[in-house]
VOGU-3710 file (C-alpha; in Angstrom, 3 decimals, decimal comma):
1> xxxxxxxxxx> 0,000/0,000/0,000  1,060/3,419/-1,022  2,237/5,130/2,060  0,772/8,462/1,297  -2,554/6,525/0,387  -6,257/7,456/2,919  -7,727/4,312/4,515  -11,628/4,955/3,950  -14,603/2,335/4,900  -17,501/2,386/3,585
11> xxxxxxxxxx> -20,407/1,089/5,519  -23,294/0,638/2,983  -26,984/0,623/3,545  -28,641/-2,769/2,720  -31,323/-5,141/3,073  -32,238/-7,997/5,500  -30,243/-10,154/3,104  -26,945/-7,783/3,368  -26,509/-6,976/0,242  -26,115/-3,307/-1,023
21> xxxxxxxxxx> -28,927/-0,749/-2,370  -28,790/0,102/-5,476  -28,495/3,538/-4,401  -25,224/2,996/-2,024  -23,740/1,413/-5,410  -24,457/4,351/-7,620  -23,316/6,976/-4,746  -20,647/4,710/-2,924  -19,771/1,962/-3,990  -19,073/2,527/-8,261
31> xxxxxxxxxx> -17,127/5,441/-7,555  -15,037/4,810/-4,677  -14,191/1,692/-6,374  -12,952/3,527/-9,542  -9,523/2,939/-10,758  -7,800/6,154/-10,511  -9,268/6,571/-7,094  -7,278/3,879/-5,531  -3,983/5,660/-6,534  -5,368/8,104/-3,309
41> xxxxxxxxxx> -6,800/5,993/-1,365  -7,830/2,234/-0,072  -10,801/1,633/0,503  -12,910/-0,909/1,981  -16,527/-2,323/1,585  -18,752/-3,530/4,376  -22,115/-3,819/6,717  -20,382/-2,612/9,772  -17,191/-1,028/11,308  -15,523/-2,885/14,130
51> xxxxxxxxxx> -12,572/-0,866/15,073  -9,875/-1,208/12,391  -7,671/1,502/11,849  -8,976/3,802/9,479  -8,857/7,421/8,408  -12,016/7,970/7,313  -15,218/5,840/8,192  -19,233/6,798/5,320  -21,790/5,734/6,647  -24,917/5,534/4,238
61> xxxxxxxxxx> -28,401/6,757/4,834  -30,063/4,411/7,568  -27,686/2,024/7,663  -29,625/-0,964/7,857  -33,435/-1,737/7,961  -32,988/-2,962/11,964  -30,931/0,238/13,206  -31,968/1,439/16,493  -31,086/4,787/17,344  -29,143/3,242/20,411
71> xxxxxxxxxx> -27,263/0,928/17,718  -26,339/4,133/15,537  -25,334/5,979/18,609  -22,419/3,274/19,405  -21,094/2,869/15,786  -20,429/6,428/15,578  -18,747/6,321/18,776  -16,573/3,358/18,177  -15,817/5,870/14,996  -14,909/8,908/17,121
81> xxxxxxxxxx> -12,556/6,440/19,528  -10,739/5,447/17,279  -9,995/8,666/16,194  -11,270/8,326/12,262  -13,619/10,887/10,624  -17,047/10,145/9,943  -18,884/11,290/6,820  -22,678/10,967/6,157  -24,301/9,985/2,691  -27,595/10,531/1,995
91> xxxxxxxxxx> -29,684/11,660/-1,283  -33,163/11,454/-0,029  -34,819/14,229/2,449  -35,886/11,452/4,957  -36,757/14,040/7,071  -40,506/14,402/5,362  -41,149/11,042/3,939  -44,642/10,947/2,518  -47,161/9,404/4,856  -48,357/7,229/1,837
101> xxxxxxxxxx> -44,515/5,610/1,124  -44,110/2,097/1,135  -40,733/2,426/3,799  -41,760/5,533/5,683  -39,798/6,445/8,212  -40,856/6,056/11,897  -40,131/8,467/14,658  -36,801/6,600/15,797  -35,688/6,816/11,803  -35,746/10,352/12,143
111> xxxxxxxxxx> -34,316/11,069/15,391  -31,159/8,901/14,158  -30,765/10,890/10,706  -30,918/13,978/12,320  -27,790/12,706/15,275  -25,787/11,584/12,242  -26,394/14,798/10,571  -25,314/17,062/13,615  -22,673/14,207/14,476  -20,657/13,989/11,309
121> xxxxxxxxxx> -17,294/15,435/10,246  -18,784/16,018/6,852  -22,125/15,189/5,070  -22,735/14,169/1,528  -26,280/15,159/-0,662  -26,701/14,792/-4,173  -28,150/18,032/-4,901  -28,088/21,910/-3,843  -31,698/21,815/-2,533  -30,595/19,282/-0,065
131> xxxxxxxxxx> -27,244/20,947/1,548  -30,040/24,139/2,286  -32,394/21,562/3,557  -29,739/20,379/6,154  -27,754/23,345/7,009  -29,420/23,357/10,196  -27,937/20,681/11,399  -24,560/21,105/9,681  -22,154/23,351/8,517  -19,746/20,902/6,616
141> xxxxxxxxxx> -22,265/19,518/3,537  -20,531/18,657/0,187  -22,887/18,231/-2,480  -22,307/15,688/-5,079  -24,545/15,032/-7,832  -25,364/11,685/-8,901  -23,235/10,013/-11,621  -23,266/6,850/-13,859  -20,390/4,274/-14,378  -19,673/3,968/-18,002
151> xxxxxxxxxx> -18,485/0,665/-16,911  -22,208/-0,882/-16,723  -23,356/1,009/-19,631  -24,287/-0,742/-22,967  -23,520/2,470/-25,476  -26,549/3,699/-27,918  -25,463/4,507/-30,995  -28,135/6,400/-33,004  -27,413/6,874/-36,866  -27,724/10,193/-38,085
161> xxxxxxxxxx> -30,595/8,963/-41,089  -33,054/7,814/-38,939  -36,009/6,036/-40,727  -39,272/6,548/-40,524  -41,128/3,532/-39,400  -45,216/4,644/-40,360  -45,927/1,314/-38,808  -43,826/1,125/-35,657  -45,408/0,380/-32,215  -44,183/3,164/-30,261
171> xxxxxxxxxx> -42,762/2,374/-26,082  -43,600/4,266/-23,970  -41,701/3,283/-20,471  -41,137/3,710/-16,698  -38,278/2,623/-14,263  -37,999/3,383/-10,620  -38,578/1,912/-7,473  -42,157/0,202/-5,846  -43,385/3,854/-4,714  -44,772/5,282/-7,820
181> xxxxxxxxxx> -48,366/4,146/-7,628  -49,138/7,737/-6,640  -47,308/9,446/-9,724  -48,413/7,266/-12,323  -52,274/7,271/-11,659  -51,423/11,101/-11,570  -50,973/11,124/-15,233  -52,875/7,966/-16,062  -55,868/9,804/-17,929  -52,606/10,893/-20,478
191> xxxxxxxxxx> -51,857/7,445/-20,819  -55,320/6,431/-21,692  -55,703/9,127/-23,927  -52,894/8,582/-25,839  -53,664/4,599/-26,380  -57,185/5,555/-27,214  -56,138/8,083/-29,952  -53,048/5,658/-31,123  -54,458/2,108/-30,335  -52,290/0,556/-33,312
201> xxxxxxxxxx> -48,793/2,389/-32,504  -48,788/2,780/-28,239  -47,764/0,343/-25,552  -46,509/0,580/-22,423  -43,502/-0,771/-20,381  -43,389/-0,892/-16,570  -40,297/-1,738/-14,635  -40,585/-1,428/-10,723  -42,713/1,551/-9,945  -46,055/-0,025/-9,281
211> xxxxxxxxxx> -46,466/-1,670/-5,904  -50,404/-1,788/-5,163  -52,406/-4,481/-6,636  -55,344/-1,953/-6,544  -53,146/0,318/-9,016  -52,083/-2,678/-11,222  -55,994/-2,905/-12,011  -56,354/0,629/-13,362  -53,942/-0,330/-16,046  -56,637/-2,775/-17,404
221> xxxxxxxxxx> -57,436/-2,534/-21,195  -54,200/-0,510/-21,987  -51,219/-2,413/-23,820  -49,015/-2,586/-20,959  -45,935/-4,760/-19,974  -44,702/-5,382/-16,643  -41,316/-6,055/-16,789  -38,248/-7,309/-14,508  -34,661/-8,947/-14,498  -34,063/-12,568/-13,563
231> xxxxxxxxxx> -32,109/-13,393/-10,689  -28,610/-11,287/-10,338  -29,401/-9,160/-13,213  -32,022/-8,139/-9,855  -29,201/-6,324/-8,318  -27,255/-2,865/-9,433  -24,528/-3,466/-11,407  -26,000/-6,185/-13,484  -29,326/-4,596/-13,810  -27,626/-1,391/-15,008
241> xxxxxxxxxx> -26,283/-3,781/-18,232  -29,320/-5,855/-18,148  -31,220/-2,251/-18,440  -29,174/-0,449/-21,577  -28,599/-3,496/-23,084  -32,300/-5,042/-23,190  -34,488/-1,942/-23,146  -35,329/0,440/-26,098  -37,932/2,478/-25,313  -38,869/5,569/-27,777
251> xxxxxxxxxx> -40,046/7,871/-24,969  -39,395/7,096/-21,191  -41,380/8,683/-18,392  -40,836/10,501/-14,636  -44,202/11,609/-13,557  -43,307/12,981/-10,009  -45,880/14,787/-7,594  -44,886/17,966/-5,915  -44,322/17,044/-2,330  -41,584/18,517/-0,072
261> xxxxxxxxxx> -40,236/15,217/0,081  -39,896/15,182/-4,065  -38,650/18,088/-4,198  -35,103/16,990/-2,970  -35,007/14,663/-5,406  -32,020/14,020/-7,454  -32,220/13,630/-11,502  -30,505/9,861/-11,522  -33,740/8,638/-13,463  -33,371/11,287/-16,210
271> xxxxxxxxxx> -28,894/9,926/-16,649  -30,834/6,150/-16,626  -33,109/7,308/-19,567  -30,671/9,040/-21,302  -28,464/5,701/-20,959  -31,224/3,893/-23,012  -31,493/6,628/-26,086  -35,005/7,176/-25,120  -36,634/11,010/-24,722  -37,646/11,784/-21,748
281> xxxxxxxxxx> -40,824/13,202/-20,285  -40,350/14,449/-17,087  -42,168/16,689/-14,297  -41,336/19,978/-14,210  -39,052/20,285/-10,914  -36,109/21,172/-9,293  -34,977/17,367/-9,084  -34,956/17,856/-13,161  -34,837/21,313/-13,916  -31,218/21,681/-13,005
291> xxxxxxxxxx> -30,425/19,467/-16,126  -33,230/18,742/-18,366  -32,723/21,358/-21,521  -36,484/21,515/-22,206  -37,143/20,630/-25,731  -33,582/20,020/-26,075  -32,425/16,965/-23,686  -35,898/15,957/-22,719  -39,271/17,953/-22,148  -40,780/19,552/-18,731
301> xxxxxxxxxx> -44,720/19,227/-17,841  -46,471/20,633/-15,171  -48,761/17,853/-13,801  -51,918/18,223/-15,745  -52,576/14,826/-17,356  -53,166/17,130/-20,369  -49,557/18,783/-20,508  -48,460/15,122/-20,321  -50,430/13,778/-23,534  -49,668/16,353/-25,594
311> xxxxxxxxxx> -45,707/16,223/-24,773  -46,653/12,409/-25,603  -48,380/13,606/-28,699  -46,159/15,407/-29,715  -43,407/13,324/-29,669  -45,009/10,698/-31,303  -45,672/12,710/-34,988  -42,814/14,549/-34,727  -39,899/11,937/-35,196  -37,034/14,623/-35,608
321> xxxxxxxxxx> -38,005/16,499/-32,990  -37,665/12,673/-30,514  -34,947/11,878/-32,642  -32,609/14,574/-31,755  -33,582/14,778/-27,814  -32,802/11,185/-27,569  -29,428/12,017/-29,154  -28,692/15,353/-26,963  -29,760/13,590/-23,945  -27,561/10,689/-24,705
331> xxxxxxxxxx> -24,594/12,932/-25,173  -25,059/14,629/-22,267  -24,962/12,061/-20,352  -21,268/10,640/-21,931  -19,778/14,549/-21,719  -20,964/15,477/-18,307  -22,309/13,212/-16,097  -20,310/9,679/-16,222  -17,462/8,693/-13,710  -14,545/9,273/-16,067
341> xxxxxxxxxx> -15,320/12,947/-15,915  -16,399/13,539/-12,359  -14,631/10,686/-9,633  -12,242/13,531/-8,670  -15,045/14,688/-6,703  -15,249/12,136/-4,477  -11,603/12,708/-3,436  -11,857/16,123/-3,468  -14,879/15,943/-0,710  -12,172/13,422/1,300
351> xxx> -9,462/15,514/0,981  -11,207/18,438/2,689  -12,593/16,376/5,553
//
């Protein structure tokens, strides 16, 4: 080991069955395990810290689903004993959950992200709207924005004579967790709509998103496709392959109400969109506004299910116009917002702990 090299562990959120979130890979775990990064640094991988000697210990989000607020409060002191630094990673404002989310947080969840804010050396958020969120509790908040690893990424390469298919069955699709019942019957009457007024050229593709039974049933009569990996393709960095490399969807969707807790949101769906060469139709707000060049990169709607059929409409006749902000979008994402260009951030942030 390179003498001059940080020790930094990395204590990822998971699941009962210990394995890491997808969002603790896209945050954590792709970039600190980037090439060039280990030239500064070592780092290590795990569920826990139990005393080695470190310089720097991140802790993610909530740490695990069984955390007590007693449990949280001894890890970070074991930190603090043995003299390391701790840092904080979070990208979600799980300080106003929505009451209607699947993995709300209880009163204990709270109390124990707000100690970890106050508690930590430094704290990393994903966007601006975030560090203002938590200054309260901290002066020392680094924001990073989220990134992709070109590693997982199956490239799109769109031909500049694109053909004009008078036939084609158009996709429509959706990716994102189990807590978008809420969103997508927002817009549903656009979805309708658009079927009913293209019943030979529409369908629909649902990954994730839809958790309710209840909201599975209001998707009745409408050409629609639920879709999932197999197995390990299940888990991030496989999926994220499994995801460019399987899906081709002409338009892709991020319906998103205007809550306080969506407001914080980051714009990761719009870089996974942009990864699959589709044009993107996304609500108009601050988790996309920041980097969604409307009508260039992708287009912005206010949540009337009207706004959202005729960006659908729109797209659909005019194949330039989807053309070209499937091929911006695309090469935005491989200019700006990949790991090659940005994993000096990450050791940056370290550096100034």
């Amino acid at each position: 080991m390179n003498l001059h090299q940080k020790r930094v562990h990395v204590i990822y959120e998971h699941g009962r069955d210990k394995r890491p979130y997808g969002s603790a890979s896209i945050r954590l775990l792709r970039p600190l395990s980037y090439p060039p990064i280990q030239d500064w640094m070592k780092c290590t991988f795990g569920t826990t810290y139990d005393g080695q000697p470190v310089d720097v210990v991140i802790l993610d989000r909530l740490w695990r689903p069984d955390a007590t607020f007693q449990q949280v409060e001894k890890l970070v002191g074991s930190i603090q004993q043995a003299d390391a630094k701790l840092v904080y990673a979070l990208d979600d404002n799980f300080l106003e959950m929505p009451v209607n989310q699947q993995n709300q947080l209880t009163e204990e969840n709270s109390r124990t992200v707000q100690f970890l804010l106050s508690q930590a050396d430094q704290v990393w958020v994903t966007t601006k709207p975030l560090k203002e969120r938590f200054s309260d509790y901290s002066s020392h908040i680094v924001v990073i924005p989220n990134t992709l690893d070109e590693r997982l990424l199956v490239p799109r390469f769109l031909i500049s004579d694109h053909p004009i298919f008078p036939q084609k069955r158009f996709v429509i699709g959706m990716m994102g967790t189990y807590t978008h019942d809420d969103d997508l019957l927002m817009i549903l009457p656009a979805l309708k709509e658009i079927y009913e007024r293209n019943p030979d050229r529409v369908e629909f593709q649902l990954i994730g998103a839809i958790l309710r039974e209840e909201t599975r049933d209001q998707f009745d009569g409408l050409p629609v496709k639920f879709i999932r990996p197999s197995g390990e393709e299940a888990e991030y960095p496989l999926f994220m392959l499994w995801f460019t490399g399987q899906i081709h969807w002409d338009i892709a969707i991020s319906p998103l109400q205007v809550t306080p807790f969506n407001q914080y949101k980051s714009d990761i769906k719009f870089l996974d969109y942009c990864a699959v060469g589709a044009a993107s139709v996304v609500t108009r707000i601050a988790a996309f506004q920041d980097s969604v060049q409307d009508r260039a990169t992708g287009i912005l709607v206010d949540n009337q299910p009207e706004t959202w059929y005729q960006a659908f409409e729109e797209l659909l006749r005019n194949d330039e116009m989807r053309v070209t902000i499937s091929r911006k979008a695309t090469r935005y994402l491989y200019s700006e917002r990949i790991l090659a260009h940005h994993y000096q951030d990450w050791i940056k942030a370290l550096q100034s702990v």
